[in-house]
Backbone as JSON Lines, residues from 0, in Angstrom:
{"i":0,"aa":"X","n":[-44.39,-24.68,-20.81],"ca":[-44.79,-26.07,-20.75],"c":[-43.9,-26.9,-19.84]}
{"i":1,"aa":"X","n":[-42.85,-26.48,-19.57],"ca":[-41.81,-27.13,-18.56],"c":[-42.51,-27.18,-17.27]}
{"i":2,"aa":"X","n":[-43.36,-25.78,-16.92],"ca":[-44.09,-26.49,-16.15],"c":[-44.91,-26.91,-15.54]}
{"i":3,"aa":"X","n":[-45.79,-26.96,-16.46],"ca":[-46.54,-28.36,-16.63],"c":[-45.48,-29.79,-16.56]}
{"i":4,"aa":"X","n":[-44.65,-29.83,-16.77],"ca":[-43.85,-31.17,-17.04],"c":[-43.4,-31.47,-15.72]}
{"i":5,"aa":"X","n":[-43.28,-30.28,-15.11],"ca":[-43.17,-30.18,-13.56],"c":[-43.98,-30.82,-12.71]}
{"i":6,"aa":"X","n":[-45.4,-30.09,-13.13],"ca":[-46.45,-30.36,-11.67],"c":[-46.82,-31.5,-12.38]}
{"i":7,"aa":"X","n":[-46.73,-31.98,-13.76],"ca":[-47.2,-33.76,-14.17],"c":[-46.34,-34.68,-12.85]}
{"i":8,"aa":"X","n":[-44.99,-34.31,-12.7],"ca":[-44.23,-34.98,-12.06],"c":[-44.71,-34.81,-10.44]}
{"i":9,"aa":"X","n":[-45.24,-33.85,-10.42],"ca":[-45.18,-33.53,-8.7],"c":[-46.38,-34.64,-8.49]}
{"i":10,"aa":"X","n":[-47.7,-34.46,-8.9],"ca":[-49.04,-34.66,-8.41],"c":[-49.05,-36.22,-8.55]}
{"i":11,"aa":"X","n":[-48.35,-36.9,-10.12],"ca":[-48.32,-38.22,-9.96],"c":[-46.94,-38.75,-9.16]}
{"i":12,"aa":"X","n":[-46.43,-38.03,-8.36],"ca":[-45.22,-38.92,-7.59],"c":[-46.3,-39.14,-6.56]}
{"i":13,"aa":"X","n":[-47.28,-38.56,-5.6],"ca":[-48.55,-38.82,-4.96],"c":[-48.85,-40.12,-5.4]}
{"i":14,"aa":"X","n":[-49.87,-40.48,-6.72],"ca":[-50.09,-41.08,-7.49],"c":[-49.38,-42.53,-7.35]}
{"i":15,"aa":"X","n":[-47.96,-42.67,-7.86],"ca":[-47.49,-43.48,-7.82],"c":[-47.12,-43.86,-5.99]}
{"i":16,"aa":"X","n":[-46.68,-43.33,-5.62],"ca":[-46.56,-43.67,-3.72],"c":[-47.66,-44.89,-3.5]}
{"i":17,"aa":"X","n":[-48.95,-43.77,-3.44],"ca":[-49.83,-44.57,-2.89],"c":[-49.95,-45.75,-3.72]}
{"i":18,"aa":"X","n":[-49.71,-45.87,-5.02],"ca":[-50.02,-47.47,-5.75],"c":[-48.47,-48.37,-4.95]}
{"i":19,"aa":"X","n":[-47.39,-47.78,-5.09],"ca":[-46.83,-48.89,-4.35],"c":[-46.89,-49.37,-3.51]}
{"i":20,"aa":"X","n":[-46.75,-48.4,-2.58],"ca":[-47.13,-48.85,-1.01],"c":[-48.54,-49.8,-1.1]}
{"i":21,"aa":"X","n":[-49.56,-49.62,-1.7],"ca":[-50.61,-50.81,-1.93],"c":[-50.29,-52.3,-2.08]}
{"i":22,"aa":"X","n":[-49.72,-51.77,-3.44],"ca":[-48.69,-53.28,-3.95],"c":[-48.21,-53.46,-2.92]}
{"i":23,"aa":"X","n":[-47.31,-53.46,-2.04],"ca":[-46.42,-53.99,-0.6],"c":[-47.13,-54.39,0.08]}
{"i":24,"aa":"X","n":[-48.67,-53.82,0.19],"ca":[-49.32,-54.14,1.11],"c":[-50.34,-55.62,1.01]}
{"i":25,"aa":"X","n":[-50.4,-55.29,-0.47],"ca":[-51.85,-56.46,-1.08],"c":[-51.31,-56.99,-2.36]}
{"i":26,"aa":"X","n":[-49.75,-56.85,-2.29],"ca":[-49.29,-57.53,-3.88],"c":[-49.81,-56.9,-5.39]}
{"i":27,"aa":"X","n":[-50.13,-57.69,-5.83],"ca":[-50.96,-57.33,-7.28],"c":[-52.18,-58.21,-7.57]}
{"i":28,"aa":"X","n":[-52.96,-58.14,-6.44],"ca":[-54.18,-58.7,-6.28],"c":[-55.0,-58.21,-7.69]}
{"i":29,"aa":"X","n":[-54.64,-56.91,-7.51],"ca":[-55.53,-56.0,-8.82],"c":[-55.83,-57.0,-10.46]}
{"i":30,"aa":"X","n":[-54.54,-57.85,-10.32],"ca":[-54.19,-58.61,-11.68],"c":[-55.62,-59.61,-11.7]}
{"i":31,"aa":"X","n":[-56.2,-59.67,-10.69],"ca":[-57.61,-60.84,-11.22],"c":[-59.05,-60.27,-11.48]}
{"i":32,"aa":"X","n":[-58.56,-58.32,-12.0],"ca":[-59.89,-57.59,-12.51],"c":[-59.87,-57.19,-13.9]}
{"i":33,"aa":"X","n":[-61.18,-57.78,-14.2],"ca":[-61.55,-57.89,-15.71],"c":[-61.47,-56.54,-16.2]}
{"i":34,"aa":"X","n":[-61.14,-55.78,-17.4],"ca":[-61.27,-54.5,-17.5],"c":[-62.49,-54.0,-17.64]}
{"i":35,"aa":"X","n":[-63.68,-54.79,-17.29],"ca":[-65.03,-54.14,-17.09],"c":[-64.83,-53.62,-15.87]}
{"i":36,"aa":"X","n":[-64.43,-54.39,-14.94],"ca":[-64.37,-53.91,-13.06],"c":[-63.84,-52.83,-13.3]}
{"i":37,"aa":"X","n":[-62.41,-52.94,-14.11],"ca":[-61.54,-51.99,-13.63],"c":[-62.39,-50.58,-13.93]}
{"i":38,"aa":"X","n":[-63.21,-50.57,-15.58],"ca":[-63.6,-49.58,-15.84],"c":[-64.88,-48.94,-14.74]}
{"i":39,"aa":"X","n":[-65.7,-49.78,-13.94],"ca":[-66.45,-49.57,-13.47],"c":[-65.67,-49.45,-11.45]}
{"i":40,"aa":"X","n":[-64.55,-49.21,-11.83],"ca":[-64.14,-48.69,-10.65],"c":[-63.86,-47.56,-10.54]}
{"i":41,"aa":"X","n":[-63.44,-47.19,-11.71],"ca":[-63.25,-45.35,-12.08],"c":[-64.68,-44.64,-12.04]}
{"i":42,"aa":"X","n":[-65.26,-45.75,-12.95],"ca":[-66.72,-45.02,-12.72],"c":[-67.33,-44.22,-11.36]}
{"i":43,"aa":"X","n":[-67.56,-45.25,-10.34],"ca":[-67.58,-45.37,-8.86],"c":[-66.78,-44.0,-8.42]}
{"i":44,"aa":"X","n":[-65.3,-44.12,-8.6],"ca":[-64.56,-42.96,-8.32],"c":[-65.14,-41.35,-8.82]}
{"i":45,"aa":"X","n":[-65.23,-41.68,-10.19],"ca":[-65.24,-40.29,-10.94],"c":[-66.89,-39.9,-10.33]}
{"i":46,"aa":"X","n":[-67.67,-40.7,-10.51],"ca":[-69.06,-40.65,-9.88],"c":[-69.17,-40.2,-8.54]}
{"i":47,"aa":"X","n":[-68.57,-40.57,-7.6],"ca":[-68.74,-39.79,-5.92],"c":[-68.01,-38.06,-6.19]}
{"i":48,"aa":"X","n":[-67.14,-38.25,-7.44],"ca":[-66.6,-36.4,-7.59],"c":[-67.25,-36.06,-7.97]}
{"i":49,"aa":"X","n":[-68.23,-36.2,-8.68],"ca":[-69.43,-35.35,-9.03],"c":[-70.53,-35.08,-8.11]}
{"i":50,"aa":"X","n":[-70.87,-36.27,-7.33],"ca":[-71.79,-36.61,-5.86],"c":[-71.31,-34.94,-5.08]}
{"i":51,"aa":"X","n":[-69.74,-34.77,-4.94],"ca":[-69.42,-33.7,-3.98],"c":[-69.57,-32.64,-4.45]}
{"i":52,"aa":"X","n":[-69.36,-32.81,-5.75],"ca":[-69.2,-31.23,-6.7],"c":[-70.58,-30.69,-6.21]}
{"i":53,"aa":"X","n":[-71.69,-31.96,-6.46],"ca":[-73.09,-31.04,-7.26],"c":[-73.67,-31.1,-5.42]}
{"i":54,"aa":"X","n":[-73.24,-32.01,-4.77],"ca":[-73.53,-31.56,-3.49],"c":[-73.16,-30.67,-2.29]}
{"i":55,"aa":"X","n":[-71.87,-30.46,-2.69],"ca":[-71.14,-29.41,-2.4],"c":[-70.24,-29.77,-0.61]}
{"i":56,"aa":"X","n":[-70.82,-31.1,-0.46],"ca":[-70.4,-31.68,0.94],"c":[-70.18,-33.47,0.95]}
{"i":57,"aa":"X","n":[-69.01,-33.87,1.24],"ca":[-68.95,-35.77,1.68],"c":[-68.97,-35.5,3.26]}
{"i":58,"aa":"X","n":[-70.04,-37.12,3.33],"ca":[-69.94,-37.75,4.74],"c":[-68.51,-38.82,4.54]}
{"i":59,"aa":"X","n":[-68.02,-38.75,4.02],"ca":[-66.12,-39.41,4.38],"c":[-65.44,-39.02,4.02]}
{"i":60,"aa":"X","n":[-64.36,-38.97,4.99],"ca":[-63.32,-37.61,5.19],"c":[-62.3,-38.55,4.44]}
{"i":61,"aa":"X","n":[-62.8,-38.58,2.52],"ca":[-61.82,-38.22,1.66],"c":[-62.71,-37.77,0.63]}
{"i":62,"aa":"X","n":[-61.67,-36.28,0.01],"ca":[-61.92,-35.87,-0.76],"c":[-61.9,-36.0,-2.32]}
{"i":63,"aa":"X","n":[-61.86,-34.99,-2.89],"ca":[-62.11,-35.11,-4.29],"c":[-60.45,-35.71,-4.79]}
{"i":64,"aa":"X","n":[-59.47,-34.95,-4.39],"ca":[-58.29,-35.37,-4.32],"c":[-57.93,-36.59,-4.27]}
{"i":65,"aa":"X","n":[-58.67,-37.63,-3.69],"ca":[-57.9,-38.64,-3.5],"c":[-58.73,-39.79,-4.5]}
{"i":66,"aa":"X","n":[-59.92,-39.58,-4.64],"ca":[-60.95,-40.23,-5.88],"c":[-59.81,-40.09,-7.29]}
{"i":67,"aa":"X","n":[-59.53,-38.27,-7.33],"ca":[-58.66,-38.26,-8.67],"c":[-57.56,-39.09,-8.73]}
{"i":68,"aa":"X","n":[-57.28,-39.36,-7.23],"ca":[-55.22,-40.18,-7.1],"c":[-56.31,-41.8,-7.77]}
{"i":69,"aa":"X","n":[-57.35,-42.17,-7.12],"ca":[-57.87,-43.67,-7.46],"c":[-58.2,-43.34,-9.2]}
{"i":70,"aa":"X","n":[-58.42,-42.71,-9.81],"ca":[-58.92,-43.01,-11.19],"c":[-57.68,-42.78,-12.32]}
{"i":71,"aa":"X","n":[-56.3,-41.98,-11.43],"ca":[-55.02,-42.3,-11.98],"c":[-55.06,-43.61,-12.13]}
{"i":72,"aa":"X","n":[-54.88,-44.72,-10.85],"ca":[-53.99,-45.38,-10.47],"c":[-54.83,-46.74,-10.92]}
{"i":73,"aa":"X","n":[-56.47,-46.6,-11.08],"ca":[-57.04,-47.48,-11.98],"c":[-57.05,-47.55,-13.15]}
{"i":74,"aa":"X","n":[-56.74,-46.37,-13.81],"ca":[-56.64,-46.18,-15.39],"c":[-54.9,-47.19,-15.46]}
{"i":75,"aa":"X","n":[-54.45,-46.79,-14.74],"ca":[-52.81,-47.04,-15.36],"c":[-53.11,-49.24,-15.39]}
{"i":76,"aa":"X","n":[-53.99,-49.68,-14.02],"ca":[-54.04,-50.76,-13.77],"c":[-54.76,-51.13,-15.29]}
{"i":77,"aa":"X","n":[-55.58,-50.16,-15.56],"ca":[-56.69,-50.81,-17.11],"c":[-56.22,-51.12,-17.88]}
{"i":78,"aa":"X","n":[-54.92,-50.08,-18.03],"ca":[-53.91,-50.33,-19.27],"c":[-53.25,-51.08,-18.99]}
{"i":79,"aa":"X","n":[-52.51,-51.5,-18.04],"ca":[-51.83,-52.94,-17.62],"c":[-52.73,-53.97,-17.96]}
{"i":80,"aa":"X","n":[-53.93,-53.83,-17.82],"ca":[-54.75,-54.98,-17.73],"c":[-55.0,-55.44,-19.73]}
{"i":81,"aa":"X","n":[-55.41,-54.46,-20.14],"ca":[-55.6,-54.2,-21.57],"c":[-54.47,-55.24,-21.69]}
{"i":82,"aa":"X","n":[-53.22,-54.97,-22.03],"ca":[-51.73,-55.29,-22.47],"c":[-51.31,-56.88,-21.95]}
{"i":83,"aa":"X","n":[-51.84,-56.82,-20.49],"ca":[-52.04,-59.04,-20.44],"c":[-52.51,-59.32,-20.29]}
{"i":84,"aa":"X","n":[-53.96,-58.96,-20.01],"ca":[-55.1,-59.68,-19.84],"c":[-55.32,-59.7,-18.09]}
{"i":85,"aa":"X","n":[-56.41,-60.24,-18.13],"ca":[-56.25,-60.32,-16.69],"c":[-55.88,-61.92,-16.11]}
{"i":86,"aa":"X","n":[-56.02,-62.23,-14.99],"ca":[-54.8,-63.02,-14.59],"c":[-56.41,-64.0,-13.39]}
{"i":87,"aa":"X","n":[-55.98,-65.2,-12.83],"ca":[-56.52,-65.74,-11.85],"c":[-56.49,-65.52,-10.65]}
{"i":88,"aa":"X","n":[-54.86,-64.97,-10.81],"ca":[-54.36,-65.04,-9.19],"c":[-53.45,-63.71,-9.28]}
{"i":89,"aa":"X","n":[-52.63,-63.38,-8.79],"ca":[-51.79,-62.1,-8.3],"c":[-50.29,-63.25,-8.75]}
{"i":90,"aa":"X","n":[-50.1,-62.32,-9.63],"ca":[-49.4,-63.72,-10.64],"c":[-47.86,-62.5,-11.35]}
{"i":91,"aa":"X","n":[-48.31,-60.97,-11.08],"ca":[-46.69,-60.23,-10.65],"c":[-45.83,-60.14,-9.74]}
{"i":92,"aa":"X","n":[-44.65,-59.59,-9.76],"ca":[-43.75,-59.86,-8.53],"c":[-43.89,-58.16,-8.56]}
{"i":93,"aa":"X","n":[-43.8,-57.78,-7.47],"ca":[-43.96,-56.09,-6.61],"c":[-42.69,-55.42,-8.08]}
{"i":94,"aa":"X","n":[-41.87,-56.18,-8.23],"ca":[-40.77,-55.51,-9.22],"c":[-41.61,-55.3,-10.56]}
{"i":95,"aa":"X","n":[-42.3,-56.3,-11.35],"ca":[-43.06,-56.72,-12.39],"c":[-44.0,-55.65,-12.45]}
{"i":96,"aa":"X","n":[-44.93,-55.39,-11.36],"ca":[-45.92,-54.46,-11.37],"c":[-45.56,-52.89,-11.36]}
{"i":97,"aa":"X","n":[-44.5,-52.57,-10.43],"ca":[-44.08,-51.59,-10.71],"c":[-43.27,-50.8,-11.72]}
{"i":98,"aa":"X","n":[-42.74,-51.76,-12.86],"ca":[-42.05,-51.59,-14.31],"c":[-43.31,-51.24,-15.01]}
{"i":99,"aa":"X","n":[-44.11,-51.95,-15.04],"ca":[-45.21,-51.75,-15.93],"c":[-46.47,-50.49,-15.65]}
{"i":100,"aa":"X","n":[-46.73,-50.02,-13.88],"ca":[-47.2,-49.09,-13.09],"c":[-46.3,-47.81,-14.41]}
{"i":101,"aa":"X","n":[-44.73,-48.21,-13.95],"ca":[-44.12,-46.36,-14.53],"c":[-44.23,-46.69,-16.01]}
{"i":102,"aa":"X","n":[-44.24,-47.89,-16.88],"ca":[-44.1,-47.83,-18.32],"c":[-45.74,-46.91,-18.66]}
{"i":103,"aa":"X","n":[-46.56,-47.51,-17.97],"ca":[-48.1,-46.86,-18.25],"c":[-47.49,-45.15,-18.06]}
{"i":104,"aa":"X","n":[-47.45,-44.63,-16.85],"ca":[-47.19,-43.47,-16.81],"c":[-46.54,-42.68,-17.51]}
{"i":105,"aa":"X","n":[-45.59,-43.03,-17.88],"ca":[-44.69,-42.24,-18.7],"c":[-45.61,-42.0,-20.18]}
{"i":106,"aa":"X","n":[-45.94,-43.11,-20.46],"ca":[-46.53,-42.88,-21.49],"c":[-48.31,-42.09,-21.99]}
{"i":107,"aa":"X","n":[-48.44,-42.27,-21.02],"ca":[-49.35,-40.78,-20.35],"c":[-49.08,-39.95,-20.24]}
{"i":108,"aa":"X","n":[-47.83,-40.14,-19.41],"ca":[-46.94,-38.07,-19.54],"c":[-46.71,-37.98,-21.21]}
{"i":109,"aa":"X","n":[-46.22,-38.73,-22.18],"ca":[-45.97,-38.41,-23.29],"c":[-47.21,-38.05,-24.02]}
{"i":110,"aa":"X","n":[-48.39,-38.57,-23.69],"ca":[-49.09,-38.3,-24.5],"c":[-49.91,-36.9,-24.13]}
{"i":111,"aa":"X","n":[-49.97,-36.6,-22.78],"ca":[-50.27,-35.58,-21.85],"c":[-49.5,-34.24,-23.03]}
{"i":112,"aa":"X","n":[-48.26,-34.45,-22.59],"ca":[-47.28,-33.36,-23.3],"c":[-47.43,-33.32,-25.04]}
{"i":113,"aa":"X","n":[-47.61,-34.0,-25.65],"ca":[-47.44,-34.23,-26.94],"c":[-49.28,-33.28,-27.27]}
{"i":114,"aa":"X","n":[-50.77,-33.86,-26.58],"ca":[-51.84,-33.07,-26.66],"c":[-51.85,-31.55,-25.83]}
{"i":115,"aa":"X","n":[-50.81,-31.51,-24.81],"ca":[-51.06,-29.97,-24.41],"c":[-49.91,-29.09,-25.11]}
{"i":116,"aa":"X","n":[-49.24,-30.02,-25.73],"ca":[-48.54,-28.79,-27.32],"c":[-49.54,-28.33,-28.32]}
{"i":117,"aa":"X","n":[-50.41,-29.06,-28.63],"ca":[-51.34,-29.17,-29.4],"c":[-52.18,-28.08,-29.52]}
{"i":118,"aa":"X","n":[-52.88,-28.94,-28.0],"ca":[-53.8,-27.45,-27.56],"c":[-53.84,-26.2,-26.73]}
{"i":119,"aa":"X","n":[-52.19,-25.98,-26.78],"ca":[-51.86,-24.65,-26.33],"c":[-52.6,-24.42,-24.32]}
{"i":120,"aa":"X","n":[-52.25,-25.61,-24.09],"ca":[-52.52,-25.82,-22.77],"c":[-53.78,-25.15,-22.07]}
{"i":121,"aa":"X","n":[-54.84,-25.55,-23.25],"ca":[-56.45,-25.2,-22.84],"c":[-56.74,-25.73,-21.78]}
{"i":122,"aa":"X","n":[-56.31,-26.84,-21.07],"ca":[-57.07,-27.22,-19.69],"c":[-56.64,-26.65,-18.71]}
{"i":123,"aa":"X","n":[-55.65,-25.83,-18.71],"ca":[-55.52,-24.74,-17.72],"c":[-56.87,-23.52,-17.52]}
{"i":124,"aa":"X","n":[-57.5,-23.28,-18.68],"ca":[-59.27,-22.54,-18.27],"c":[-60.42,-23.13,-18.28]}
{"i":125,"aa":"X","n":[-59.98,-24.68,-18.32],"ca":[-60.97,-25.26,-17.31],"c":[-61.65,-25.32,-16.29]}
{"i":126,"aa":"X","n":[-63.12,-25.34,-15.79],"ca":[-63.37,-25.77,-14.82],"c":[-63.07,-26.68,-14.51]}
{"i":127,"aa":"X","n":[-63.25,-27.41,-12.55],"ca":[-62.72,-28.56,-12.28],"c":[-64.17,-29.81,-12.47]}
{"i":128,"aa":"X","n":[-65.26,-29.01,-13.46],"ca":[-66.22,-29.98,-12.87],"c":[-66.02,-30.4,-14.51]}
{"i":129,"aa":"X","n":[-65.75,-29.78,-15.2],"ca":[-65.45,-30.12,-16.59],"c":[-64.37,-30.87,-16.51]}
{"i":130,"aa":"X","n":[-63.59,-31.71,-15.7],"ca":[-62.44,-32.64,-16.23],"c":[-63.42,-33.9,-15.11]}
{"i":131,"aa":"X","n":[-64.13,-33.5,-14.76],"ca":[-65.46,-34.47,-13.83],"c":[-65.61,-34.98,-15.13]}
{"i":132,"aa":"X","n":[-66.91,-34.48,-15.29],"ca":[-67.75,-34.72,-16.92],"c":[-66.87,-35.47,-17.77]}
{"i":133,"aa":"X","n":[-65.94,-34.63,-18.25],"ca":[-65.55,-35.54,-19.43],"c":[-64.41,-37.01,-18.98]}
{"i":134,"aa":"X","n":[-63.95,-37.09,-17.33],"ca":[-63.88,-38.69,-17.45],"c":[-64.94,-39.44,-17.16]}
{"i":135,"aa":"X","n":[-66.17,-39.13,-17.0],"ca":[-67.54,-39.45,-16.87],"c":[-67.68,-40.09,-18.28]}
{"i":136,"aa":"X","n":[-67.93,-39.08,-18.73],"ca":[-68.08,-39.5,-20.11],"c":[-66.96,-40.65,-21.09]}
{"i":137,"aa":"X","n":[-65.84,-40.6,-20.85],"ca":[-64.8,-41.16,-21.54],"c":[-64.95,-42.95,-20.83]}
{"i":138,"aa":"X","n":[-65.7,-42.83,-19.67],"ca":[-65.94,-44.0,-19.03],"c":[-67.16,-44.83,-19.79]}
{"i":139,"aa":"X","n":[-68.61,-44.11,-20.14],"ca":[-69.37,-44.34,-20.63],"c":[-68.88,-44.75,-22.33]}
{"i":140,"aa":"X","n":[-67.91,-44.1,-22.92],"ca":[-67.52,-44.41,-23.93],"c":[-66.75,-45.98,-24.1]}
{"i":141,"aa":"X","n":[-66.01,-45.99,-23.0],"ca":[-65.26,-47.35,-22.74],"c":[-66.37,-48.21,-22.51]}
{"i":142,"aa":"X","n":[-67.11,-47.96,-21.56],"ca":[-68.08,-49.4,-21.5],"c":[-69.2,-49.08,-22.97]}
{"i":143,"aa":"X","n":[-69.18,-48.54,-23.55],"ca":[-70.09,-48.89,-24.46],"c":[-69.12,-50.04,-25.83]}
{"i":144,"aa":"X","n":[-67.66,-49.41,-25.51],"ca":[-66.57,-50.49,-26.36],"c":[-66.51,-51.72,-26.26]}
{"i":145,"aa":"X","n":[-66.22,-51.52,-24.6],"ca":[-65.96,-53.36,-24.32],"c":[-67.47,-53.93,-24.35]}
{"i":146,"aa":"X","n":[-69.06,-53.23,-24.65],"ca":[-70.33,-54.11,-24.79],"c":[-69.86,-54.29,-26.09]}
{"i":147,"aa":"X","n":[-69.59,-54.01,-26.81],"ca":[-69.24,-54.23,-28.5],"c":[-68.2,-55.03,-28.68]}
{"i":148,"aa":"X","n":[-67.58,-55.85,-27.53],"ca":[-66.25,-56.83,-27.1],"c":[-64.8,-56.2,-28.03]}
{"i":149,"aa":"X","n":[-65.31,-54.6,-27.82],"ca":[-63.53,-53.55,-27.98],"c":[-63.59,-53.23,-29.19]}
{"i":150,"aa":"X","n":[-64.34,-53.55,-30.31],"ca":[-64.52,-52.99,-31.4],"c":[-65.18,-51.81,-32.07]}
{"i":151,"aa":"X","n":[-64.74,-51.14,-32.33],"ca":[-65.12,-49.19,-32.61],"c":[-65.2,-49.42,-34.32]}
{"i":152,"aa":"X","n":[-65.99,-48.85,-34.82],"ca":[-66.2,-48.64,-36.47],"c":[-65.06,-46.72,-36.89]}
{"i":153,"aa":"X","n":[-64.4,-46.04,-36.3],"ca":[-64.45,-45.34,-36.74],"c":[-63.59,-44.23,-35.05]}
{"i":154,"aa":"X","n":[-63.56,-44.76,-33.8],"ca":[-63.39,-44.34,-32.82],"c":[-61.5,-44.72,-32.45]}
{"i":155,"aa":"X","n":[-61.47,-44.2,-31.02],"ca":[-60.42,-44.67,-30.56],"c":[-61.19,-45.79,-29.7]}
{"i":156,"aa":"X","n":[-59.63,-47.06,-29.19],"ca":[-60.24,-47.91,-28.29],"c":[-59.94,-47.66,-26.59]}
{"i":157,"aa":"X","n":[-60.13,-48.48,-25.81],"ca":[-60.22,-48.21,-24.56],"c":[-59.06,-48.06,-24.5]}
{"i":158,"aa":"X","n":[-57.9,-48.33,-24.57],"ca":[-56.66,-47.83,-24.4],"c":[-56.62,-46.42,-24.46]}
{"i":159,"aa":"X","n":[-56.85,-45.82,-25.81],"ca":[-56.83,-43.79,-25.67],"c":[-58.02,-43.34,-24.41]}
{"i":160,"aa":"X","n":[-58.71,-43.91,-24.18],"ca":[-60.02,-43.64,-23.04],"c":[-59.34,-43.86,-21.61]}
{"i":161,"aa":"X","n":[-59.16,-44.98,-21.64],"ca":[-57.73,-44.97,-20.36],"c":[-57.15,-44.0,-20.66]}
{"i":162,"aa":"X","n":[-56.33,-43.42,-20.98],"ca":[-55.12,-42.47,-20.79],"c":[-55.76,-40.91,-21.01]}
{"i":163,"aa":"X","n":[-56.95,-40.78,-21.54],"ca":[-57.42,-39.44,-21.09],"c":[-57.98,-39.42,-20.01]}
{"i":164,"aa":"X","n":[-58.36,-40.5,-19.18],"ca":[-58.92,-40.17,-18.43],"c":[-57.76,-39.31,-17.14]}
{"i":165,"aa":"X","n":[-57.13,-40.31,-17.32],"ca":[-55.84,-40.59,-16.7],"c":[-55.45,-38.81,-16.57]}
{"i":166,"aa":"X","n":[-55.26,-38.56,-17.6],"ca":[-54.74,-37.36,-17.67],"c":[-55.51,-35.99,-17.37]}
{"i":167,"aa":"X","n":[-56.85,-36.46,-17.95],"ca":[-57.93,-35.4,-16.78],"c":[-57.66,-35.33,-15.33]}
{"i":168,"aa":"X","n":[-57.5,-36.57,-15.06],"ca":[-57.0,-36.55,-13.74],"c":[-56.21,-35.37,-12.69]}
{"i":169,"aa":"X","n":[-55.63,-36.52,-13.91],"ca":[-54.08,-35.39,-13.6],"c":[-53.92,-34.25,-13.57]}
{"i":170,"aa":"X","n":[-54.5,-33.37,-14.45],"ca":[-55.09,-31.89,-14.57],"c":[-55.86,-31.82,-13.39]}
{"i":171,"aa":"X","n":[-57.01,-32.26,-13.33],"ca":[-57.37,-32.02,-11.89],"c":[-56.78,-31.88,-10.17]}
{"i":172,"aa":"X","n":[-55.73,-33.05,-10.22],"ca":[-54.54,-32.99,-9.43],"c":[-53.65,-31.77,-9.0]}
{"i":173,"aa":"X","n":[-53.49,-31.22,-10.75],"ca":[-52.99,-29.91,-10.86],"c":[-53.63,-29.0,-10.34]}
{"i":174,"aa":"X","n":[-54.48,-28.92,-10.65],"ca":[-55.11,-27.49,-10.5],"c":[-55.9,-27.53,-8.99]}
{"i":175,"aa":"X","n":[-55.64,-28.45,-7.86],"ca":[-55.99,-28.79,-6.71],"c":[-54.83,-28.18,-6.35]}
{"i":176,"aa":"X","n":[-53.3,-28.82,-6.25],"ca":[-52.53,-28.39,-6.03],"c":[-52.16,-27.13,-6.15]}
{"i":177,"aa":"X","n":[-52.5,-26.29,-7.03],"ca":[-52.26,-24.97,-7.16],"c":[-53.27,-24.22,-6.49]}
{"i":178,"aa":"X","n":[-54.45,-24.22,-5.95],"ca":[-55.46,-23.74,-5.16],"c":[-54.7,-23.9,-3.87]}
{"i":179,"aa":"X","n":[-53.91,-24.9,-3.7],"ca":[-53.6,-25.42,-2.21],"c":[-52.39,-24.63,-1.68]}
{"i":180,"aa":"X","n":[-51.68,-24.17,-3.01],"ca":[-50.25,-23.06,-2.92],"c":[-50.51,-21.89,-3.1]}
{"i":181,"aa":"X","n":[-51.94,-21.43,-3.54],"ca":[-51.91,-19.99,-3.12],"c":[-51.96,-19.29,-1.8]}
C-alpha cells in the first residue's frame, strides 16, 4: 500500500501544478461557482471520457488524462465550495486558495488510503471505463442531492460524492501512468 501512497502523490502533484499555476493565472475566479456548476463541470469532463472511451477517438488533442486532472481539480474546488459557499467575486488570496486546494487533498488521500485498506486495493482490477461510470454516476447522485437542496433520507451527502469522485480519478491517473511506464 506504500505504493499506492506513492503514485497518490505522483499523479496528484500533476493535479495540483496545473490548479496553481491557474490560480496565478486567473486568481480564484472559480470562488463565484455555485456547486451546481461546479458539479456540472465534472459532469462535462467525466462525460467527453466516456465520448472517447465508447468512441475510441477525440477531435482535441487532449486526452482522457487531462479531463481526469479537470474532475480532480473540480471536485477539490466543490469541496472548497461546499465548506464557504460560494462567493460574488474572487474574494481568496493565491495563499488562501492554495491552503484549502492541499487541506481538500490530503483529505482525499486519507480517505483514499483508509477505503483501499478496506478493500484490499480492488481498484487495481478495474477497468478504466469502470472508474468512467461510476464518477458518472456519483455525479448523477450529487445532482439528484442538491435538487433535494442537499438533503439525503438515509445516503451520504455531496461532500463523500466529491471525494469519490476525486479519487476515481485518481485511480484512473494511476493506472494511465502505469500503462505509460511499461
Amino acid at each position: 500500500m506504500s505504493h499506492t501512497n506513492q503514485q497518490f502523490d505522483q499523479v496528484v502533484a500533476a493535479c495540483s501544478d496545473i490548479f496553481l499555476k491557474k490560480m496565478k493565472d486567473y486568481g480564484c475566479s472559480w470562488r463565484i461557482l455555485r456547486p451546481k456548476s461546479v458539479t456540472d463541470q465534472i459532469f462535462i469532463k467525466a462525460n467527453r471520457i466516456r465520448s472517447i472511451e465508447t468512441k475510441g477517438v477525440s477531435k482535441i488533442d487532449e486526452g482522457i488524462r487531462s479531463e481526469l486532472i479537470a474532475i480532480v481539480n473540480y471536485g477539490i474546488i466543490g469541496l472548497i465550495q461546499l465548506e464557504l459557499g460560494s462567493a460574488d467575486t474572487d474574494d481568496l488570496t493565491y495563499e488562501a486558495g492554495s491552503e484549502l486546494y492541499m487541506k481538500c487533498l490530503n483529505e482525499a488521500k486519507k480517505l483514499m488510503m483508509d477505503k483501499n485498506h478496506d478493500y484490499d486495493e480492488a481498484w487495481r482490477t478495474m477497468r478504466m471505463e469502470s472508474y468512467t461510470d461510476l464518477i458518472l454516476m456519483k455525479i448523477y447522485r450529487t445532482k439528484q442531492i442538491e435538487d433535494n437542496q442537499g438533503k439525503t433520507l438515509i445516503s451520504e451527502g455531496i461532500d463523500a460524492n466529491y471525494f469519490d469522485m476525486i479519487n476515481y480519478a485518481v485511480f484512473g491517473l494511476i493506472k494511465i501512468s502505469e500503462e505509460n511506464n511499461e
